[in-house]
N, C-alpha and C positions, 0 to 999 in steps of 0.2 A: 717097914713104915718109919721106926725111928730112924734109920740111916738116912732116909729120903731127906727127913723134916733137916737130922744135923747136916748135910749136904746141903740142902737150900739155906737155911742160915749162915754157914761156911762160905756161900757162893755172896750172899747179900752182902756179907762181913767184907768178902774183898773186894767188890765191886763201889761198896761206900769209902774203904780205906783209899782205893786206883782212884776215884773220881777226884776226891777230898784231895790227892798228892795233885793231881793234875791241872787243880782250880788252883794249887796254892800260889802266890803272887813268888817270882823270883826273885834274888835279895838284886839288887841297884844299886854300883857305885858310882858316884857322881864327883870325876874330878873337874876341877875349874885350871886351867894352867899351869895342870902336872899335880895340884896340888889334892888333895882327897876332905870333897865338902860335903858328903854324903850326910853325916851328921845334921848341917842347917839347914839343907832342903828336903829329910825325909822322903824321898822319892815313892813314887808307887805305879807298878805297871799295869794299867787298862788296855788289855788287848796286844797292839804292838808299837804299842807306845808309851813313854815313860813321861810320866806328868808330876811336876813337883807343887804345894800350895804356893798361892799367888805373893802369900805373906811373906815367905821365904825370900825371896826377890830384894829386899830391903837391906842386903849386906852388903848394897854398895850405896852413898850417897846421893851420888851422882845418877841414880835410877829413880825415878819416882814412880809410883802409881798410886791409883785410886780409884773408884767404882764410882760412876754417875746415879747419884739414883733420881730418879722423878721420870724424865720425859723419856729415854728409854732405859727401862728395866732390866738389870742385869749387864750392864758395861763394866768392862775394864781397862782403863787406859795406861799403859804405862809410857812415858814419856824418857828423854836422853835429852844431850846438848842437839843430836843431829837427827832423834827419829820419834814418831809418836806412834804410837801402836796399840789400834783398838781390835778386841775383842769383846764378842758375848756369849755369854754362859747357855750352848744347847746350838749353837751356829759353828757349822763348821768351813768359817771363812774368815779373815781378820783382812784389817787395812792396815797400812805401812807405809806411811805421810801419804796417804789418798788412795793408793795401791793398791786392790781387793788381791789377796794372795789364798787359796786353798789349804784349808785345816786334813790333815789325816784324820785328825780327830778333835770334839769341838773340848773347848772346856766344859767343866762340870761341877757343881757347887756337891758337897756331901760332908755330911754331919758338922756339918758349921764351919767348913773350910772348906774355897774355893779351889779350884783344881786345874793347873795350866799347863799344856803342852811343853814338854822342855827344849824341844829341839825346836819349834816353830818359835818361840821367842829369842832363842840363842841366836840364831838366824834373822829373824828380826833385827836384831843388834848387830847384825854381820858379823859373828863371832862363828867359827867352823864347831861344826860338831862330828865326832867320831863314834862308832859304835862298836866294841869287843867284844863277839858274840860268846868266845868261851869264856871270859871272865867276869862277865856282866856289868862292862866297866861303860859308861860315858862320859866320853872327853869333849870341854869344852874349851876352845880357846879363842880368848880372846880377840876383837882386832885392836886393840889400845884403847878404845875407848874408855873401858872400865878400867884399866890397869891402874892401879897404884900406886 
């Protein structure tokens, strides 16, 4: 009977250990044209997609954004010289100067920071994005728009 009980607790032990490893988020680097910005945008992967906060976004001048609030709840619009680009937080669709374009996945607001698809806004921007699956790297590059 004791062998039973420490065999089930041994069995529970690594089945909480397997699951825990398998939920755990994989680390995400995120270069911007060659360079490694992983640091400012904090990355974080939901599912199979890598979504940075919205706030992050601000390390270029030339990008603006902001959240409408009043008449519809939960917008975000980020704006450029050539493109506007709304999203909302739980909608898995954004517009692209009027353009309805399909989300993989919607944004998502959590523990007081908003949360935006990284590839569908890069893209937005018409900037290419790459994906390294063994080194978990994301590359974006630019089209000149943002370049410095």
């Amino acid at each position: 009977m004791k062998i039973r009980v420490l065999t089930l607790l041994f069995m529970i032990n690594m089945l909480l250990v397997w699951s825990s490893t398998a939920m755990a988020q994989p680390n995400v680097e995120i270069e911007l044209n060659g360079t490694n910005v992983t640091s400012k945008f904090s990355p974080r992967v939901v599912g199979n997609t890598v979504f940075v906060p919205v706030q992050s976004l601000n390390f270029n001048p030339e990008l603006k954004f902001g959240f409408l609030e009043g008449a519809i709840p939960n917008l975000i619009i980020l704006e450029s010289n050539k493109y506007t680009i709304y999203l909302t937080i739980g909608s898995a669709t954004m517009k692209k100067n009027g353009e309805t374009i399909e989300l993989k996945s919607p944004p998502f607001f959590k523990d007081g920071v908003t949360w935006v698809p990284l590839r569908a806004i890069a893209e937005g921007f018409d900037s290419k994005v790459v994906w390294d699956q063994q080194s978990n790297v994301v590359g974006v590059i630019t089209s000149g728009e943002f370049e410095k």
